[in-house]
C-alpha positions in Angstrom: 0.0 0.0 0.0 1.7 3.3 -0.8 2.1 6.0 2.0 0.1 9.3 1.1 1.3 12.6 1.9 -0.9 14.4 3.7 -1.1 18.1 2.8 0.2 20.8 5.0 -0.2 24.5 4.8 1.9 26.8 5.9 1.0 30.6 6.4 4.5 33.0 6.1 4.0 36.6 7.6 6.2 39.4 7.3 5.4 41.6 10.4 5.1 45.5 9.7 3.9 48.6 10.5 3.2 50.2 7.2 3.0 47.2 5.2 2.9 43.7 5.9 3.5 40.8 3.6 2.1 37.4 3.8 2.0 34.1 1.8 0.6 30.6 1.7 2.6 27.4 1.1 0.9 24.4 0.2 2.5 21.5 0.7 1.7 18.0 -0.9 4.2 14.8 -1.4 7.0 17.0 -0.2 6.5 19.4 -2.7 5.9 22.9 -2.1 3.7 25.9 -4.3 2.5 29.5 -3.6 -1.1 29.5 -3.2 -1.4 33.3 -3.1 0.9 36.2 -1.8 0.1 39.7 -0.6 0.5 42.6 1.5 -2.3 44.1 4.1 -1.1 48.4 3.3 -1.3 49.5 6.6 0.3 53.4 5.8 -3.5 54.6 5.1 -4.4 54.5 9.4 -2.8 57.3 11.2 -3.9 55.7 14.1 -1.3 52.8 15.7 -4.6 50.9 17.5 -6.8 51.2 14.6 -3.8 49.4 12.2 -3.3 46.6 15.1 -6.8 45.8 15.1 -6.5 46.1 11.2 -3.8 43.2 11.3 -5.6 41.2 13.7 -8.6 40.9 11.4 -6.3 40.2 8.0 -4.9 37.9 9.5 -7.7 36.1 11.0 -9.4 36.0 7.7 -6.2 34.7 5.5 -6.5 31.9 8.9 -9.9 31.5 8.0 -9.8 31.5 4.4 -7.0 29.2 4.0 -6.8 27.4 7.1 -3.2 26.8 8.0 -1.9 24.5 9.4 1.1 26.7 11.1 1.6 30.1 10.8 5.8 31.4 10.2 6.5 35.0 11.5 10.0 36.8 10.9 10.8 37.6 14.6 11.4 41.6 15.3 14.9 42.3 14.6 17.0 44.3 17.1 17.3 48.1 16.0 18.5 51.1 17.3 14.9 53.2 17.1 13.1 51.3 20.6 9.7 53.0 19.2 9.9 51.4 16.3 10.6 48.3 17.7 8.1 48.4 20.4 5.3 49.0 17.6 6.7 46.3 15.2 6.5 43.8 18.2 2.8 44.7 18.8 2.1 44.0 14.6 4.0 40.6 15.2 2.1 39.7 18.7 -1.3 40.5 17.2 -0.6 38.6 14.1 0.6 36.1 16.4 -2.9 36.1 18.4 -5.4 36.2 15.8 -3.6 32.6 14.5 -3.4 31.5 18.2 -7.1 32.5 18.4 -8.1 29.5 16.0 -5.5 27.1 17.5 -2.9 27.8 14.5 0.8 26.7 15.9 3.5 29.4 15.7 7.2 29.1 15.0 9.3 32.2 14.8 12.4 32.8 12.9 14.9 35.8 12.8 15.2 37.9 9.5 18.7 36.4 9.0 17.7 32.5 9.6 15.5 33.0 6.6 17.3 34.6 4.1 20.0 32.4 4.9 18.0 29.2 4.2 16.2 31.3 1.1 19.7 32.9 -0.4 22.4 30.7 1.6 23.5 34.7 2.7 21.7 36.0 5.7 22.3 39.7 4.8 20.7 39.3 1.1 18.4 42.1 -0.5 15.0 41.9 -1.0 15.0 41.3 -3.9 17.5 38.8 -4.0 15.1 36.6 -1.6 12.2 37.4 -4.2 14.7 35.9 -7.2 15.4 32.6 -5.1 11.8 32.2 -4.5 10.4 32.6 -8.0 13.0 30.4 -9.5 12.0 27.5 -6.5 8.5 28.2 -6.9 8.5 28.4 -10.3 6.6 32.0 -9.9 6.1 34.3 -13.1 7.8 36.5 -13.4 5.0 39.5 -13.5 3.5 38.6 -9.8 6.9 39.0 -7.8 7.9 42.4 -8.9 5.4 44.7 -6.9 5.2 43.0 -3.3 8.2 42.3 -1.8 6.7 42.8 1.4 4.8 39.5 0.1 7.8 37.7 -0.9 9.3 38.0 2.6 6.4 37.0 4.4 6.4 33.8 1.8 10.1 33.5 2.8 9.1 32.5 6.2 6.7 29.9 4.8 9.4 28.3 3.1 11.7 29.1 5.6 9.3 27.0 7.6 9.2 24.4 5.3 13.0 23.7 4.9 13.0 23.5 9.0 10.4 20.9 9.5 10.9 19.1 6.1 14.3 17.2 6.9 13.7 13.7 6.4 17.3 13.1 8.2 17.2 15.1 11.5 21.0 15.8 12.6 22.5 13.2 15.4 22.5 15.4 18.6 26.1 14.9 20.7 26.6 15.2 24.2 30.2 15.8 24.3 33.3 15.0 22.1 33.6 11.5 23.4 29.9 10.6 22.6 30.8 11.8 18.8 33.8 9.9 18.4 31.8 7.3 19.8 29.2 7.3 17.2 31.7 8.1 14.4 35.0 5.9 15.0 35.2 6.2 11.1 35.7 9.9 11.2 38.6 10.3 13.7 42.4 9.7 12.4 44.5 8.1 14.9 48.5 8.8 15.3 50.5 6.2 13.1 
């Protein structure tokens, strides 16, 4: 009897004030694809409250609409400007809470794990993470050009994807002695 895949979806968001990106990941027999990508234009509320509550229902209806199974978030990143910070940590917690509010597990990951694992260079351009994604995805060109707000909240989605998708998890060690324990094939001896 063969073993069928079940399909996984994986919500990527890209936390902002002004803008903030998302993008869906569906996942079937280990093979990713974009279901849709986007940004929720936040620059139009003067008021900080009204754009949280904005978030909070964007996100509960991209939950609702495409019913992920976990939700990515790029974790805040450590700036000089504390304000700025403080407000782009309220986006990411009320992101955070509308998922959590329909039971949809989060896992968090810093701007430079994911363009590492996109680019293999965790200080790559936006644009650079866009170009890796397309060619993966197999995106058209036309739809990647405008949002790359929406490509780096799909860059957490397949950030997400390469982290939980390792058929061969690494073998933990507990000291030097345990490793050349479990690998006497890979330590040279005096002659």
């Amino acid at each position: 009897m063969a073993k069928v895949d079940k399909e996984r979806i994986i919500l990527g968001i890209d936390p902002g004030t002004q803008i903030m990106g998302y993008g869906v990941l569906r996942v079937l027999n280990n093979k990713p694809q974009l279901i849709t990508m986007g940004v929720i234009q936040l620059s139009k509320y003067d008021d900080h409250y009204l754009k949280l509550r904005r978030i909070f229902e964007r996100v509960l209806a991209l939950v609702e609409e495409y019913l992920p199974d976990e939700l990515a978030i790029e974790a805040p990143f450590f700036g000089k400007n504390v304000q700025s910070m403080l407000k782009l940590g309220r986006a990411q917690g009320v992101a955070m809470a509308a998922a959590l509010s329909r039971d949809v597990p989060i896992f968090e990951y810093a701007p430079l794990k994911i363009k590492m694992s996109i680019t293999g260079n965790g200080k790559a351009a936006k644009e650079q993470v866009a170009y890796m994604l397309q060619q993966y995805l197999k995106i058209p060109d036309e739809s990647m050009l405008p949002q790359l707000d929406a490509t780096d909240g799909l860059a957490a989605a397949v950030c997400h994807y390469f982290q939980t998708n390792n058929p061969t998890q690494e073998k933990k060690f507990n000291s030097w002695k345990d490793f050349i324990n479990q690998n006497p094939n890979k330590v040279k001896g005096d002659k």
